[in-house]
PDB file of N, CA, C, O and CB in Angstrom:
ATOM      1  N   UNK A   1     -34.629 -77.111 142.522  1.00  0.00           N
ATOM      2  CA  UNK A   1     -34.856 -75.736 142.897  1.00  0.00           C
ATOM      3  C   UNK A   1     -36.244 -75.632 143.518  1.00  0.00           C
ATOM      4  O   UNK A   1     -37.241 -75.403 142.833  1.00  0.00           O
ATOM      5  CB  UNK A   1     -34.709 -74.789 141.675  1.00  0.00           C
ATOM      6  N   UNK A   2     -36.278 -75.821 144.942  1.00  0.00           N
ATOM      7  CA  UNK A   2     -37.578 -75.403 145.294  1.00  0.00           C
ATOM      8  C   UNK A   2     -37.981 -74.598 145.680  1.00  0.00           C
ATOM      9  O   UNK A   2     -37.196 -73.932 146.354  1.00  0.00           O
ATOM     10  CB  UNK A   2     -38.027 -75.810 145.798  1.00  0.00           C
ATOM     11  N   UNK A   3     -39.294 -74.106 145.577  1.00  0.00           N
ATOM     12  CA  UNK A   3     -40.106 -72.603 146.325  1.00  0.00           C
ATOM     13  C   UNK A   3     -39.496 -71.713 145.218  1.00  0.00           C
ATOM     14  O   UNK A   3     -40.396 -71.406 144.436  1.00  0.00           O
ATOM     15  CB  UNK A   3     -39.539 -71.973 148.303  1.00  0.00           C
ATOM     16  N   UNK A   4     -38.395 -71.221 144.883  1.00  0.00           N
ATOM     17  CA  UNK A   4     -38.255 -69.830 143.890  1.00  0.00           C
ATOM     18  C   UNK A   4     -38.335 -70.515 142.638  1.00  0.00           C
ATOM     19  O   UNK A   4     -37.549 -71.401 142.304  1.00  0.00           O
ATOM     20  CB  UNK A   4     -36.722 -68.818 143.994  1.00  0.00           C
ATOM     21  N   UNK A   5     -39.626 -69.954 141.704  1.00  0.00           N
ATOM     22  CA  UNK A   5     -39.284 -69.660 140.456  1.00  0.00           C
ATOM     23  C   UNK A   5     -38.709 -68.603 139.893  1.00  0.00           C
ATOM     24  O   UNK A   5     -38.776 -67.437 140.281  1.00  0.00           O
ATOM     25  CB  UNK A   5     -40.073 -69.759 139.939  1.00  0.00           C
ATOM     26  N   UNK A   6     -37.917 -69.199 138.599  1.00  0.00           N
ATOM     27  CA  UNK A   6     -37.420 -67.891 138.486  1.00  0.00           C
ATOM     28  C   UNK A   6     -38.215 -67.761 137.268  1.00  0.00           C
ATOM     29  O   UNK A   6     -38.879 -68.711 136.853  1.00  0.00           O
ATOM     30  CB  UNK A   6     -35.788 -67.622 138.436  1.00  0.00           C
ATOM     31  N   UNK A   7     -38.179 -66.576 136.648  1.00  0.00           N
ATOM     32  CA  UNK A   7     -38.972 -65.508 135.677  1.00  0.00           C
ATOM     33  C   UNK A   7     -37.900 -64.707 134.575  1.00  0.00           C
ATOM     34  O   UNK A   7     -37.081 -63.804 134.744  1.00  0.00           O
ATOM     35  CB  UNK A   7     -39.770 -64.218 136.759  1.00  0.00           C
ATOM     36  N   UNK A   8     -38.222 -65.306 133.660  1.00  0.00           N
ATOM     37  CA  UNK A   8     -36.705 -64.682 132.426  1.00  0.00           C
ATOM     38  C   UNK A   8     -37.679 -63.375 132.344  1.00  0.00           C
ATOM     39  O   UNK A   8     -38.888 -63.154 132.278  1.00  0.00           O
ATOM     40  CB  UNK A   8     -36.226 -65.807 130.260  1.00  0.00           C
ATOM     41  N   UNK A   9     -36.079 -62.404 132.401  1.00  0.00           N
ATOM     42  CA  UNK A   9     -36.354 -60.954 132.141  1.00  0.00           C
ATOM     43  C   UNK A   9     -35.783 -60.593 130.987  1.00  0.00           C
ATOM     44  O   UNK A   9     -34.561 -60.714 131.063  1.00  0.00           O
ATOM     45  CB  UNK A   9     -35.897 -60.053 133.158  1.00  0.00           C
ATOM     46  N   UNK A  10     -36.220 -60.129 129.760  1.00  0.00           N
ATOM     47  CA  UNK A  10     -35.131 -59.821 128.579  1.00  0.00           C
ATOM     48  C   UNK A  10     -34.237 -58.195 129.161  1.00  0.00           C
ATOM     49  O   UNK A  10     -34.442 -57.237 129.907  1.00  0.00           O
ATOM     50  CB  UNK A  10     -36.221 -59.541 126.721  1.00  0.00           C
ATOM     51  N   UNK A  11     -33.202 -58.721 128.243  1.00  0.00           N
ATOM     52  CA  UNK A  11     -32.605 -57.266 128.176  1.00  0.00           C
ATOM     53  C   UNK A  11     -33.544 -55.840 128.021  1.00  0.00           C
ATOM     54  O   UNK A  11     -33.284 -54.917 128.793  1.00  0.00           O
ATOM     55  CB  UNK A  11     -31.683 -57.302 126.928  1.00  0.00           C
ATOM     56  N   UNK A  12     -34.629 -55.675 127.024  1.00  0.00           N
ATOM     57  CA  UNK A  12     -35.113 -54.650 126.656  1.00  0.00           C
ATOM     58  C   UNK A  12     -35.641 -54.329 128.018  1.00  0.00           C
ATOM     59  O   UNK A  12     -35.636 -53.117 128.236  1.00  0.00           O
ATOM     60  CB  UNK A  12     -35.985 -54.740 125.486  1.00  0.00           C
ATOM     61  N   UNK A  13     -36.151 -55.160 129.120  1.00  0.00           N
ATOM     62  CA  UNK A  13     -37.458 -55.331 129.939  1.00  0.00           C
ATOM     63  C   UNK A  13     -36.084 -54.500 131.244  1.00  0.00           C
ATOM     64  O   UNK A  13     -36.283 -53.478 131.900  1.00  0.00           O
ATOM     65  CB  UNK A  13     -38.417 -57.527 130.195  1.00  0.00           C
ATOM     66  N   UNK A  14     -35.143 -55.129 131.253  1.00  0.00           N
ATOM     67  CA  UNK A  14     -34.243 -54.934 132.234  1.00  0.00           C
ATOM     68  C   UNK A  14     -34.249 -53.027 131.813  1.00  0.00           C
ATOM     69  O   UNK A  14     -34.652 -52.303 132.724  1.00  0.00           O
ATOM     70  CB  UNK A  14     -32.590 -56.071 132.017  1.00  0.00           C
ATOM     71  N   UNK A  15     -33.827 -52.362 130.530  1.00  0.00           N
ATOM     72  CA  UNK A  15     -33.729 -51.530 129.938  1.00  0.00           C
ATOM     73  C   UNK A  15     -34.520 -50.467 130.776  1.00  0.00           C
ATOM     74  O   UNK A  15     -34.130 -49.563 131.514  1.00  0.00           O
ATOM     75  CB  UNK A  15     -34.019 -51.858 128.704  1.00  0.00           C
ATOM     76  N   UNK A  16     -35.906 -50.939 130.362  1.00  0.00           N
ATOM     77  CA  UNK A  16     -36.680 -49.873 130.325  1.00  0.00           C
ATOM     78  C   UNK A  16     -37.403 -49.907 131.778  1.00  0.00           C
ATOM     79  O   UNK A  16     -38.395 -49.200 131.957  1.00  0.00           O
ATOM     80  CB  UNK A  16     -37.630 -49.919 129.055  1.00  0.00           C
ATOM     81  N   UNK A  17     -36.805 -50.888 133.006  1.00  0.00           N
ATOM     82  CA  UNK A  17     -37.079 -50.788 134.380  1.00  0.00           C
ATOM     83  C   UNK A  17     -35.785 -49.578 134.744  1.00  0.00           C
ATOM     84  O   UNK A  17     -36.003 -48.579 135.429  1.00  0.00           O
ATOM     85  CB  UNK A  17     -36.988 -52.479 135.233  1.00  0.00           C
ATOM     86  N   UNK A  18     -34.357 -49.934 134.098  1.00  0.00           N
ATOM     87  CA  UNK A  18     -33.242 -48.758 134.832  1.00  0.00           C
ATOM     88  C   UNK A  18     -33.837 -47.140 134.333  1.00  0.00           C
ATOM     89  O   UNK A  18     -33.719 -46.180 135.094  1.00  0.00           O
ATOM     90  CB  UNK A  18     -31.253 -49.035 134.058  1.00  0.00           C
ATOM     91  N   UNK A  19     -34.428 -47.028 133.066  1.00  0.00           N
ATOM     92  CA  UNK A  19     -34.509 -45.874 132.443  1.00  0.00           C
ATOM     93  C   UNK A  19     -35.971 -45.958 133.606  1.00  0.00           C
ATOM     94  O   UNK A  19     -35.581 -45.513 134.686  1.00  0.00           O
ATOM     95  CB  UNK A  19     -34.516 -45.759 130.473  1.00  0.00           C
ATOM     96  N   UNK A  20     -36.588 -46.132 133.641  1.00  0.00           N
ATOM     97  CA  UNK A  20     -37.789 -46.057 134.344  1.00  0.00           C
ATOM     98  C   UNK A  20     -37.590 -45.062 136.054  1.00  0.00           C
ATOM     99  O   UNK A  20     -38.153 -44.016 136.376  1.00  0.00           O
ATOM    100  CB  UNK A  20     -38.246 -47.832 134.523  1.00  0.00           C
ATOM    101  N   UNK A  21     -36.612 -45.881 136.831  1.00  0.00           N
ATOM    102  CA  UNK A  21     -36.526 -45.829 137.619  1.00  0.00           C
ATOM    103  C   UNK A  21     -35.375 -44.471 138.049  1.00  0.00           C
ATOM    104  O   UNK A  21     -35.425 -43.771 139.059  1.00  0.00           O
ATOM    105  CB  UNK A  21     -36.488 -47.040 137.802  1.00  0.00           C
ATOM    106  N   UNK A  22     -34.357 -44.401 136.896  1.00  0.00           N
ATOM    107  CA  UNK A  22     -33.796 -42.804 137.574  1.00  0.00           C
ATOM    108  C   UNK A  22     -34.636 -41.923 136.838  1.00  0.00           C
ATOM    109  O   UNK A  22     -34.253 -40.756 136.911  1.00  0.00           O
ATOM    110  CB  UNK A  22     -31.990 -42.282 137.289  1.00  0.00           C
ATOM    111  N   UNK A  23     -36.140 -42.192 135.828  1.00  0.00           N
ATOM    112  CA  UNK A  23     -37.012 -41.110 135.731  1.00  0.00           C
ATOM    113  C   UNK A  23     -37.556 -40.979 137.087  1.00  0.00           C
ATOM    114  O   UNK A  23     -37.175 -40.024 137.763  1.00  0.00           O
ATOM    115  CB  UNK A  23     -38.075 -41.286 134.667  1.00  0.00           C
ATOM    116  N   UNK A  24     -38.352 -41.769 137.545  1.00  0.00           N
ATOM    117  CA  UNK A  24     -38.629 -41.487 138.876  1.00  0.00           C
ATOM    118  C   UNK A  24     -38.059 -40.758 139.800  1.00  0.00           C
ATOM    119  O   UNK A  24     -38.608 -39.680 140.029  1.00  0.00           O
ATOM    120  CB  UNK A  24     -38.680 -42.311 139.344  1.00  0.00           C
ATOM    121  N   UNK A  25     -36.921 -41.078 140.529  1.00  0.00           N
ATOM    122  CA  UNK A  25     -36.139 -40.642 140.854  1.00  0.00           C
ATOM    123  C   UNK A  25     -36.111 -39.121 140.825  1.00  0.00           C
ATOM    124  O   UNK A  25     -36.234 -38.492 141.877  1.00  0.00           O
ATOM    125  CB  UNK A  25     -35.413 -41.235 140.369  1.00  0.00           C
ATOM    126  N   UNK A  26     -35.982 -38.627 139.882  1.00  0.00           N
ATOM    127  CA  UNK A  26     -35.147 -37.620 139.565  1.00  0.00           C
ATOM    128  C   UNK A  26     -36.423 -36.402 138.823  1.00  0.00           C
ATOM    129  O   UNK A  26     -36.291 -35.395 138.128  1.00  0.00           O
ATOM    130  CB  UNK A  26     -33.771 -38.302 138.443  1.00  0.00           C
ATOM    131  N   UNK A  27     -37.580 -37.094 139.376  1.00  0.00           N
ATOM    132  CA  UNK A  27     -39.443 -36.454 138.715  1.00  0.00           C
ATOM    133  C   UNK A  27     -40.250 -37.021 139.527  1.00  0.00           C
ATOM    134  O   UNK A  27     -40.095 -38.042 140.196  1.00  0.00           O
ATOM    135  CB  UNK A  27     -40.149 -36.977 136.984  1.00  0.00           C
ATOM    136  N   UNK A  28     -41.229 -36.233 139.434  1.00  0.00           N
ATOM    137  CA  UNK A  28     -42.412 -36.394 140.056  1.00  0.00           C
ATOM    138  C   UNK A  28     -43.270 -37.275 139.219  1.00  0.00           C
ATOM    139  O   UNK A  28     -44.496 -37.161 139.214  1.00  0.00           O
ATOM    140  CB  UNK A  28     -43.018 -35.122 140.335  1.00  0.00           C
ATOM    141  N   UNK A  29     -42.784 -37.936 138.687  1.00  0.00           N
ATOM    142  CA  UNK A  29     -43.730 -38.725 137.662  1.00  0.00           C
ATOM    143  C   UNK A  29     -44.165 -40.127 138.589  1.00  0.00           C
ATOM    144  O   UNK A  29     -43.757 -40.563 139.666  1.00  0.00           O
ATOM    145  CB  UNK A  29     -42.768 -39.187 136.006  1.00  0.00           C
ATOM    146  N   UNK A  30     -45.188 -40.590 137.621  1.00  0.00           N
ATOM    147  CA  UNK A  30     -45.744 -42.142 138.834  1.00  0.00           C
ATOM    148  C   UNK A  30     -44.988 -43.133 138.014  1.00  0.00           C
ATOM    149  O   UNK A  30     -44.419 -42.803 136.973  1.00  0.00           O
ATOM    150  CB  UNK A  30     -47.912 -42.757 138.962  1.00  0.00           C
ATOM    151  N   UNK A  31     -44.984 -44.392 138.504  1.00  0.00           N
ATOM    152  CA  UNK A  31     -44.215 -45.684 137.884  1.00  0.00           C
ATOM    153  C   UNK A  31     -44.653 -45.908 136.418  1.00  0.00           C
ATOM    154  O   UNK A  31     -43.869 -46.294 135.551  1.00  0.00           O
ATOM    155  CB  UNK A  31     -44.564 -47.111 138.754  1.00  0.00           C
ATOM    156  N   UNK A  32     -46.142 -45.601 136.171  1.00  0.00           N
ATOM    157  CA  UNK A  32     -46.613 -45.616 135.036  1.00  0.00           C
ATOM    158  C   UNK A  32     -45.634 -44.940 134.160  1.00  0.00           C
ATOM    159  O   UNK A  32     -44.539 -45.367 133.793  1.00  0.00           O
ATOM    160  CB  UNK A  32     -47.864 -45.101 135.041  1.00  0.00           C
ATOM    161  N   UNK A  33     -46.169 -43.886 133.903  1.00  0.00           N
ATOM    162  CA  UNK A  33     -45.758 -42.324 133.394  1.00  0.00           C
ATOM    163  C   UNK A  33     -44.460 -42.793 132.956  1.00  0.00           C
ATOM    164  O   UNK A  33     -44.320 -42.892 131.736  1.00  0.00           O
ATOM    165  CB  UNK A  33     -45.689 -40.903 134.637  1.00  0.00           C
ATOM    166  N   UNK A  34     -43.208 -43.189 133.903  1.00  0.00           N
ATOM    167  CA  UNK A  34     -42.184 -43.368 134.015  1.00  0.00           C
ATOM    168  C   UNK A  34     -41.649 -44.120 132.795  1.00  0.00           C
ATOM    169  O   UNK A  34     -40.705 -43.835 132.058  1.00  0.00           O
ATOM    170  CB  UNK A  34     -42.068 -43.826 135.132  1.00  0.00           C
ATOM    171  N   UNK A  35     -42.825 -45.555 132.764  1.00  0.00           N
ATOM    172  CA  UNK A  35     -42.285 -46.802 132.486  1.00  0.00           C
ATOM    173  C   UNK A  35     -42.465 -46.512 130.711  1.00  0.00           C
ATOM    174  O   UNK A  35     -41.631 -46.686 129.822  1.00  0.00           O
ATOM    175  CB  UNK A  35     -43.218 -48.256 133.328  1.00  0.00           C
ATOM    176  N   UNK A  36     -43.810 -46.037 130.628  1.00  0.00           N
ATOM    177  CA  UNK A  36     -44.389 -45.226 129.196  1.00  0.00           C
ATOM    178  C   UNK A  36     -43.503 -44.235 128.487  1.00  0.00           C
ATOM    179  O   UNK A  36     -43.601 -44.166 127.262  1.00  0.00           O
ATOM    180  CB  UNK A  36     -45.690 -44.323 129.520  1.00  0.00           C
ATOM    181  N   UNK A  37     -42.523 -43.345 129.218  1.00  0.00           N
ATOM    182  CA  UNK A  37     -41.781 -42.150 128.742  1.00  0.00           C
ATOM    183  C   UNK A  37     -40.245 -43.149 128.467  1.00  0.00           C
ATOM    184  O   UNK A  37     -39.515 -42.670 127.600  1.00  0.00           O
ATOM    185  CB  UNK A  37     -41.722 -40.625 130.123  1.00  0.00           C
ATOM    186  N   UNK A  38     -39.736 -44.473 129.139  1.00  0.00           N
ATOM    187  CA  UNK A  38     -39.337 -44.919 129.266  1.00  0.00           C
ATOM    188  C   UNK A  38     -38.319 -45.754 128.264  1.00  0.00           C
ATOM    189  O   UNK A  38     -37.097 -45.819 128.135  1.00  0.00           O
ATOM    190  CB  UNK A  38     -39.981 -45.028 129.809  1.00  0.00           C
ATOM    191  N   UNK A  39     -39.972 -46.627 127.341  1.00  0.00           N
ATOM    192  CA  UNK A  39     -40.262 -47.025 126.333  1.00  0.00           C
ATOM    193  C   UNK A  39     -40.013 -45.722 125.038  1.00  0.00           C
ATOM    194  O   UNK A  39     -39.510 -46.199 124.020  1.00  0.00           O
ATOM    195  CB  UNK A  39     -41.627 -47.592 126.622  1.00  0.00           C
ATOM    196  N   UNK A  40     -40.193 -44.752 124.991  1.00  0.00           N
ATOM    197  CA  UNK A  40     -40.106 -43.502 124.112  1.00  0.00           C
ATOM    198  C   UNK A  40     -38.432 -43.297 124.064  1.00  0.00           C
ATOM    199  O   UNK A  40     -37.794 -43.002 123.053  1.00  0.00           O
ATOM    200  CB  UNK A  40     -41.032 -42.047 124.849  1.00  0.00           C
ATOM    201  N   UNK A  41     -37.762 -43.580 125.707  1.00  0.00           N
ATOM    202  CA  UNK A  41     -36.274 -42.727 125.187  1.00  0.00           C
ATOM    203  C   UNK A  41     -35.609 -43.984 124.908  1.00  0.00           C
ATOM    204  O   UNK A  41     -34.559 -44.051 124.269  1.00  0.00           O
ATOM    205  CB  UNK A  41     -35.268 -41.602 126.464  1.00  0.00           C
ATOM    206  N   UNK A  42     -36.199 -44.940 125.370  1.00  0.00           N
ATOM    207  CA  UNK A  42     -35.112 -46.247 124.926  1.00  0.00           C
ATOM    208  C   UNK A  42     -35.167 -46.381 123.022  1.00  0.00           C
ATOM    209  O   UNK A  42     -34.124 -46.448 122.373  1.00  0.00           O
ATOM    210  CB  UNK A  42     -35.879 -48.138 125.832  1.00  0.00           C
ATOM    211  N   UNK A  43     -36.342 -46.399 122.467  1.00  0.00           N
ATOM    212  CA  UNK A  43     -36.706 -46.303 121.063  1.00  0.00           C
ATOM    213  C   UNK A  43     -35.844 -45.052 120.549  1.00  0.00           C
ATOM    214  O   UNK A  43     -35.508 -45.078 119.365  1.00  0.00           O
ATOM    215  CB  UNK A  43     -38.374 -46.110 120.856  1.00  0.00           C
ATOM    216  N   UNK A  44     -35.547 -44.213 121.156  1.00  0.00           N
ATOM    217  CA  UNK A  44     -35.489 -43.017 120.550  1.00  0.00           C
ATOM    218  C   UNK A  44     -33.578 -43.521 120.533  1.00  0.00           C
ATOM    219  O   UNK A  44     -32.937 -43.451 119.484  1.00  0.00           O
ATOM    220  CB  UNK A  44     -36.299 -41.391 121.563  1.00  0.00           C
ATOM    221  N   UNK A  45     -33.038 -43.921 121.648  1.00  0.00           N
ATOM    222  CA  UNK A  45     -31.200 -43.928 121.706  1.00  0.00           C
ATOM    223  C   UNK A  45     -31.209 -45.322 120.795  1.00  0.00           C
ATOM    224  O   UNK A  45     -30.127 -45.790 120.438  1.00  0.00           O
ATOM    225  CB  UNK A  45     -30.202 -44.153 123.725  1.00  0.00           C
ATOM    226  N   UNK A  46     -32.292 -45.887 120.478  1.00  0.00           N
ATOM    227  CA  UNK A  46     -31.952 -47.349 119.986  1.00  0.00           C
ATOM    228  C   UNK A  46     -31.708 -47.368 118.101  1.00  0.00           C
ATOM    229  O   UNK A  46     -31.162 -48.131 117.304  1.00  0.00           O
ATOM    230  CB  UNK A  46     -33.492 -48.474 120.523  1.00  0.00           C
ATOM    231  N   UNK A  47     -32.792 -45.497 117.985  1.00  0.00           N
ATOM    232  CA  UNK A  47     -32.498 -45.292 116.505  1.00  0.00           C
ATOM    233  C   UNK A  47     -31.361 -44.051 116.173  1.00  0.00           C
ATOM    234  O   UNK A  47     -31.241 -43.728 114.992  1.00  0.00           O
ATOM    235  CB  UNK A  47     -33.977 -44.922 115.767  1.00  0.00           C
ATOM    236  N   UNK A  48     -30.570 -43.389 117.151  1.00  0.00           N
ATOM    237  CA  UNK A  48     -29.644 -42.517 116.569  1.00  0.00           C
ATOM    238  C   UNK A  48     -28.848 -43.742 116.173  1.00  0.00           C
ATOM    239  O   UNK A  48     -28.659 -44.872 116.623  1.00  0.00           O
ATOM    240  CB  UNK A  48     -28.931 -41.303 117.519  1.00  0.00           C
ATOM    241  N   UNK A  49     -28.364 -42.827 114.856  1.00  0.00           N
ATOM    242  CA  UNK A  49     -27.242 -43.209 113.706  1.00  0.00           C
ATOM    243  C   UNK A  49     -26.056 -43.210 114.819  1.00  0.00           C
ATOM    244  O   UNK A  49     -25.929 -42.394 115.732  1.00  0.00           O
ATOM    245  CB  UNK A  49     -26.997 -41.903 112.188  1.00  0.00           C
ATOM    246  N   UNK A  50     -24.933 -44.698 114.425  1.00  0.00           N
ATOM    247  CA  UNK A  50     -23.818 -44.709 115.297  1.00  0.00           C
ATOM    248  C   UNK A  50     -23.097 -43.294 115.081  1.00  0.00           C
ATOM    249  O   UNK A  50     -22.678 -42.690 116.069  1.00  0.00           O
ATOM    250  CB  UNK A  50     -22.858 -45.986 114.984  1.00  0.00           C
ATOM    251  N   UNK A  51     -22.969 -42.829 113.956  1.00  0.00           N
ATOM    252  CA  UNK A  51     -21.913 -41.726 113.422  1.00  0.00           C
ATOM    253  C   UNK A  51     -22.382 -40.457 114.410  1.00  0.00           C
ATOM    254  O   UNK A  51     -21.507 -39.644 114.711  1.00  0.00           O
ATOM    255  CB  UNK A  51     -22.091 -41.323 111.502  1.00  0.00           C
ATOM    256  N   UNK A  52     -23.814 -40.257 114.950  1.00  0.00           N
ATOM    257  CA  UNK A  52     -23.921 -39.281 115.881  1.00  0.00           C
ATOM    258  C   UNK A  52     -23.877 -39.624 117.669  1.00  0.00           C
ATOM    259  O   UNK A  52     -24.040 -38.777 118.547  1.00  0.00           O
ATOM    260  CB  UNK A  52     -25.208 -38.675 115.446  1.00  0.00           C
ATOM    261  N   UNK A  53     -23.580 -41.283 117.903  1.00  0.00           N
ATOM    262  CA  UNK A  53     -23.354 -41.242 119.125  1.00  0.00           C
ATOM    263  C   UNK A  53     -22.167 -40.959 119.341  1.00  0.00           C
ATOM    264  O   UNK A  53     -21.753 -40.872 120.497  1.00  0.00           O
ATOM    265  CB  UNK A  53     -23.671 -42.188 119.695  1.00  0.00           C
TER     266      UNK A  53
END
C-alpha cells in the first residue's frame, strides 16, 4: 500500500463527526461548537433506558 495511510476511525469518532455535521448544517454554529454539543447528545441517546427508546 503505497502513499495512503490509512488512519483507524472508531465508531464513537465516526458518531460524533455525523451528529456534528447535520448540527452544522441545520445552525449557525462553528465546527467546534458543533463537535462539543455533539459529544453532549451522543452521551445523552447513549444513556436513555431501552424501555424509553
Amino acid at each position: 500500500m503505497e502513499g495512503a495511510a490509512k488512519t483507524y476511525v472508531s465508531l464513537y469518532e465516526q458518531r460524533v463527526r455525523l451528529v456534528a455535521q447535520a448540527l452544522t448544517q441545520r445552525s449557525k454554529l462553528s465546527e467546534k461548537e458543533a463537535s462539543d454539543l455533539a459529544v453532549h447528545v451522543l452521551y445523552v441517546l447513549d444513556h436513555v433506558p431501552e424501555k424509553v427508546r
